[in-house]
N, C-alpha and C positions, 0 to 999 in steps of 0.2 A: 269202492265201486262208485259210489256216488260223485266222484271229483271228477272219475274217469266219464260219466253219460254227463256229468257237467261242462266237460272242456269238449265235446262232440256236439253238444246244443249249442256252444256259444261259437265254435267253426263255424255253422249253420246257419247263426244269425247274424255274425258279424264281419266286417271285411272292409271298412272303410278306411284306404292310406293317410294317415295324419302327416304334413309337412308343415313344420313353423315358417321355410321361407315363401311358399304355396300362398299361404293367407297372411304375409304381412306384404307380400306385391299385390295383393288383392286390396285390401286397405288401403293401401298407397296409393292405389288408383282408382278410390271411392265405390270400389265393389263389394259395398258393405255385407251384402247377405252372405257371400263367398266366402267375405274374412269370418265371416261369425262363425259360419259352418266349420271351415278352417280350425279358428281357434276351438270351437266344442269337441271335433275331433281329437285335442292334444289335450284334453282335462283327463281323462282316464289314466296317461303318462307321468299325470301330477308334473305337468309343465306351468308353475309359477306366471310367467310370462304370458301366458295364453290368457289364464283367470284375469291377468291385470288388465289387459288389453280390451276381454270384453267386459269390465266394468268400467273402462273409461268410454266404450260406445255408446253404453247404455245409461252414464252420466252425461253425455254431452247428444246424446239423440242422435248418433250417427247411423243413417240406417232404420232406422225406428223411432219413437215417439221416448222423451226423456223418460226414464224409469227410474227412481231415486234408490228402489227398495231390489232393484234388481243389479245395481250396480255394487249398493251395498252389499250385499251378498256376495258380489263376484271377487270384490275386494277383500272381505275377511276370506273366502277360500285363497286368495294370492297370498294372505300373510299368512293361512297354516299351512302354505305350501313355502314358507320364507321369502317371498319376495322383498328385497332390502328397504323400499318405500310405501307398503302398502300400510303399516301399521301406523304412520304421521295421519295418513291419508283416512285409514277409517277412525283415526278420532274426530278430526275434522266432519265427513259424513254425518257422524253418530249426531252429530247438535244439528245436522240438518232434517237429517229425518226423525219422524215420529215413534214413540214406542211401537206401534202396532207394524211401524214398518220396520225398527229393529229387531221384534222379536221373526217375523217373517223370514226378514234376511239371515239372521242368526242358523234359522231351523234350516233354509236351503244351502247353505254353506256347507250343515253340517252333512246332510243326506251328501252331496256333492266329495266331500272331503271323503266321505267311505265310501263311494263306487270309485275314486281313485286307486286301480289298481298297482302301480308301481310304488311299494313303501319304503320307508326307512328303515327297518329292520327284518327284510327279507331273509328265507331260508337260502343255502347254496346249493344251489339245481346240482344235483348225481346224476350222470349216464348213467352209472350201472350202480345196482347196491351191494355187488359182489367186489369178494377179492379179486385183483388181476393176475393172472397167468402168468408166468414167469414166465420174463426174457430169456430164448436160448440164442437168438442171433438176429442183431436188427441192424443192420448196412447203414452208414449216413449214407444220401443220393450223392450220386457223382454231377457235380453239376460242370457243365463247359464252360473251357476258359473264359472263353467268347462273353460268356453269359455273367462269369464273378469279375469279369473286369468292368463290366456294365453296371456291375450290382453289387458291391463288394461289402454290401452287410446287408444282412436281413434276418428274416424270421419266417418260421409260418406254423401256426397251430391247428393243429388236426383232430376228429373223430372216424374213429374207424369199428369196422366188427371181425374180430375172429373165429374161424370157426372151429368147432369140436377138434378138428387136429392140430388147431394152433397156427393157422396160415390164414391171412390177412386177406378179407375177400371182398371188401367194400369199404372206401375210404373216400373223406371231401374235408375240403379244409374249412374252418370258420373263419380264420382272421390271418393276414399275415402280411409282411410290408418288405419290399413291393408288394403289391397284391398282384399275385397271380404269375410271378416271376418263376418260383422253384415248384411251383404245383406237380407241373407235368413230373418233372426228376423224380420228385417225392415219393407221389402213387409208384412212379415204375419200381422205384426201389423197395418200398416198403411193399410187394409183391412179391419179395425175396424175403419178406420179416418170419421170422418164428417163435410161436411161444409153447409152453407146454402144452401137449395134448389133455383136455378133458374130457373131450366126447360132448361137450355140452358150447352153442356161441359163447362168446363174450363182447360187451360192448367196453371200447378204452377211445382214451384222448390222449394226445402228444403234442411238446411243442419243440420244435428244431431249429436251432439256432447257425445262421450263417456269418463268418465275414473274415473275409481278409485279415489276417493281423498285419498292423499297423495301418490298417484302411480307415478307421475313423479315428480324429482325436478332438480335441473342443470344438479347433476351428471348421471342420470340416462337420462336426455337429451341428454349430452352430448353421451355417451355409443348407443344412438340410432342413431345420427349422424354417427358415428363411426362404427355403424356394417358391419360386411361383405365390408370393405373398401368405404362405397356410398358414401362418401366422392371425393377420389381419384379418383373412376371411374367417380363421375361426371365431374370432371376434365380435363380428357383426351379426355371426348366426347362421352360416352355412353348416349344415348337419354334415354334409360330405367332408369336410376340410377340417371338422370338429374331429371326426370319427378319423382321416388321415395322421392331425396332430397327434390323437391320443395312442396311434400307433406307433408313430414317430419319437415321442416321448417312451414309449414301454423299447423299444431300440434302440434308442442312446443307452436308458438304463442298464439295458443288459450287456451294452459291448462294452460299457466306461467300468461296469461292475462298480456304480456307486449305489451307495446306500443312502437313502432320502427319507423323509419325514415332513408331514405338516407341520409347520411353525404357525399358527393361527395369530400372532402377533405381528407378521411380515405384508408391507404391503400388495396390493395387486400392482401385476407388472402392468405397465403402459406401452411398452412396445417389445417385440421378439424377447426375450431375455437371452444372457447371454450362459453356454453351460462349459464351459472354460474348465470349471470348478470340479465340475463330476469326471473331468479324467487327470487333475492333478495329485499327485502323489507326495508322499513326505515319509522321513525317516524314523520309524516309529519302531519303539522297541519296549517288551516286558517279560522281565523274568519270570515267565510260571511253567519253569521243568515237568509239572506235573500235571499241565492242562490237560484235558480230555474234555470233548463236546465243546459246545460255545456257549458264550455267555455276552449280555448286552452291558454296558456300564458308563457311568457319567463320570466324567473328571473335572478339577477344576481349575485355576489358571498356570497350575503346578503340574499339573499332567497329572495328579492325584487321585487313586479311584474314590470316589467319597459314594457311590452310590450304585446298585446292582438291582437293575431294569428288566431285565430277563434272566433266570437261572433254570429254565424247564429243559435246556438242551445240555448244561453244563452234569459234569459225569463223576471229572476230578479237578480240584481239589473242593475241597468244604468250604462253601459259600464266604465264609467269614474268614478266610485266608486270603483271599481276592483284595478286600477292600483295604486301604492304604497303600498298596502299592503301586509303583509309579508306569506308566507310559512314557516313555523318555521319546521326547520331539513331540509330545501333546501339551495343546492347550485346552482351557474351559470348552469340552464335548462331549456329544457322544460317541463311544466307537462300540463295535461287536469285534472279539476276540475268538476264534476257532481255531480248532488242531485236529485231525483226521477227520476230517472234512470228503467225501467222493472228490473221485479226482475229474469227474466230468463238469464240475464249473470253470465256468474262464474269469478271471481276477483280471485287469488292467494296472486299477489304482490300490496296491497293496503295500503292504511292508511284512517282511519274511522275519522271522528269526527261530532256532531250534523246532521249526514246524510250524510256528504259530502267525497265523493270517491275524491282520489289523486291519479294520478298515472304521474309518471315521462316517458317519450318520451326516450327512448336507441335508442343514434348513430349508426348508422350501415353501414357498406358495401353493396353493391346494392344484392352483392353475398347471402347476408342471407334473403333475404327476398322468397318469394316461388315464386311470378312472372318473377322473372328473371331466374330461372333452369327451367320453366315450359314451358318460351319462347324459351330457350338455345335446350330443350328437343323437341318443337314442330319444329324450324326450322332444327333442325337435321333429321325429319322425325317419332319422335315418336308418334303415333296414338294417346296412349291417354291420353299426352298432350296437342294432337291439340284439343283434346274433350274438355277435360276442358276448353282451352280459347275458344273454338268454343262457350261454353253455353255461357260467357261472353262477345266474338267480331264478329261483322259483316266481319270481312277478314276471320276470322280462320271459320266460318261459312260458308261461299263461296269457303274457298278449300277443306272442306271435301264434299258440295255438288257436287265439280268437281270430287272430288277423289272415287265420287261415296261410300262411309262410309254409311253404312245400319244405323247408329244410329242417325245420321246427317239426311237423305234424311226422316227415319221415322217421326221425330217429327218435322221436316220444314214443309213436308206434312203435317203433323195433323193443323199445324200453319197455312197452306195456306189453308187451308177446314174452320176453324172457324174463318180467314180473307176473305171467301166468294172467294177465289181459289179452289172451291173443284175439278173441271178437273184435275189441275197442282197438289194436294196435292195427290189426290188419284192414280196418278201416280209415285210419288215418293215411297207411300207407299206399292203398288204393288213392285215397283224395290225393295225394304226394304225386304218385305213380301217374295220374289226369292229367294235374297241374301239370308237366312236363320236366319232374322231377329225376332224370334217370337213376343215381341212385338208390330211389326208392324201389324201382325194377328188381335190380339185384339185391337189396333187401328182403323184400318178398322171394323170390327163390333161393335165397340161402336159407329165412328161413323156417319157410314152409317142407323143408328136407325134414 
């Protein structure tokens, strides 16, 4: 109860839109107090970049009178926020200033570094804490030719609420690329969804997947990476273009059906990289007659299993019948190995034999994967960005309820009505319902019934 009149006091008190691009044109054109406010707005974010920024204003008296002990401060928060150069930089300070202004600096860093609300090991945000209702019949949209020859791969991820009979009565998407392409389809069709009756709502999320087969391959990957520069602009710090790539990237993923990994020994890409690689295939084969579930594993330049990296999904056989056997047409990798698998995933880059999927694990930079532009995108201030990890984390959850976000406050509400908060929920939904939220509307009368 107390989290619940906590996150309604901080709607109340809080609401100012933080943009990293906002306050560094501000700075750039000597609008020091602007930039300052700017960058303070983006420390709650745990934006790295912001901290460093104003502690180089307030070492070089931009804007204000030099402050040795305020920079220093600003500085150790930029390096427990990892900033790659802060840590060179507060050695260097530390011989400039005095004890009394280290320990100062020290003590505000730390106050600073805990009202950063966005952490590194955040919980993952539930709509619901319930089981979902069983699917009895849920239509893919029909979407027009017209429309998949214009758009011939996409996505789009949804939150929706069911009601007691099991029919879909209020539905908005979070994320989806294009954005805002197959919406319309979506809602009409999932209007037609059905799931078991309980008599009681349910809140659920979905993501639907679109595209032409043979509509994307490397090259044409690569060409979507590449348009309209999103590349470059993610680069320099556009939160919109960060938040387009990291969609961009979670849709290659899903049509090339490659499997990716951080390699934290690979350098940073310098321009577009190329993903050629995530839809190429090779002839891969292993005798295990008796596979059942999947299993992850490492080989070595022999195609050799010498090591077994996940066995939580694997069924049959006994872990220790796996290792030594060969992958034939594999070199030193990893690959994930499955057999009765749902048959609703779509594969590209596979290899088939007696049932069993092969698929090799591609090294990567942290930069290609969509979490990390998505986060890059959210701590710079882009909305929705923050949406999307909001549906996924309890921080980014918590700062669109401060930041007062009608699409946030709507479906928290709805959350804290059918966690038995309906005061606090139907207050949210009302601020929702102000804002100009429409589905907060039909929130509140479905479920005030």
């Amino acid at each position: 109860m107390r989290i619940v009149f906590l996150i309604l006091f901080l709607v109340a008190t809080f609401g100012v839109r933080a943009d990293w691009l906002v306050a560094l044109q501000a700075y750039e054109n000597k609008k020091y107090s602007a930039a300052k406010v700017g960058f303070e707005n983006l420390l709650p974010l745990g934006n790295a970049d912001a901290a460093f920024n104003l502690a180089v204003m307030a070492y070089y008296g931009e804007g204000q009178e030099v402050n040795l002990e305020e920079a220093l401060s600003h500085f150790l928060l930029a390096e427990k926020l990892q900033h790659p150069q802060a840590t060179e930089i507060v050695k260097r300070i530390y011989q400039e200033a005095s004890a009394a202004q280290r320990v100062a600096a020290e003590d505000a860093a730390s106050k600073a570094f805990s009202a950063v609300i966005i952490k590194q090991d955040a919980k993952a945000y539930q709509l619901s804490r319930e089981h979902a209702p069983a699917q009895i019949s849920t239509p893919m949209p029909d979407i027009p030719d017209d429309v998949s020859r214009k758009n011939p791969f996409g996505y789009i991820v949804l939150q929706f609420l069911v009601d007691g009979s099991g029919r879909v009565q209020v539905v908005d998407a979070i994320d989806g690329f294009p954005e805002g392409v197959f919406d319309s389809y979506t809602f009409r069709a999932m209007r037609r969804w059905q799931y078991e009756a309980t008599g009681k709502p349910h809140l659920l999320s979905v993501k639907l997947n679109f595209w032409v087969k043979g509509a994307m391959n490397g090259r044409s990957a690569n060409q979507v990476l590449s348009h309209q520069n999103l590349w470059q602009y993610a680069q320099i710090g556009s939160g919109r273009h960060q938040e387009m790539l990291g969609s961009v990237l979670n849709l290659v993923s899903m049509v090339s059906g490659a499997l990716v990994y951080v390699e934290p020994s690979l350098s940073e890409p310098q321009s577009a990289p190329d993903l050629s690689a995530w839809f190429e295939t090779k002839k891969l084969e292993v005798n295990i007659s008796s596979l059942e579930g999947s299993v992850s594993v490492q080989t070595n330049e022999q195609g050799e299993i010498v090591r077994l990296l996940d066995i939580s999904s694997l069924y049959k056989p006994e872990p220790e019948k796996i290792l030594g056997l060969k992958v034939r047409g594999a070199a030193a990798g990893i690959f994930e190995l499955t057999k009765n698998i749902s048959q609703d995933r779509s594969f590209s880059r596979i290899s088939k034999r007696d049932g069993i999927i092969i698929q090799q694990y591609l090294p990567v930079h942290a930069m290609l994967t969509p979490g990390f532009w998505w986060k890059k995108a959210a701590v710079n201030g882009d909305r929705r960005a923050q949406r999307i990890l909001g549906a996924q984390r309890e921080d980014w959850q918590f700062y669109l309820l401060q930041q007062q976000d009608p699409m946030a406050m709507a479906w928290h509400g709805a959350r804290l009505i059918l966690d038995g908060e309906r005061t606090e929920g139907v207050t949210l939904l009302e601020q929702a319902k102000t804002a100009g939220y429409k589905p907060a509307a039909d929130l509140i009368e479905v479920l005030a019934q």
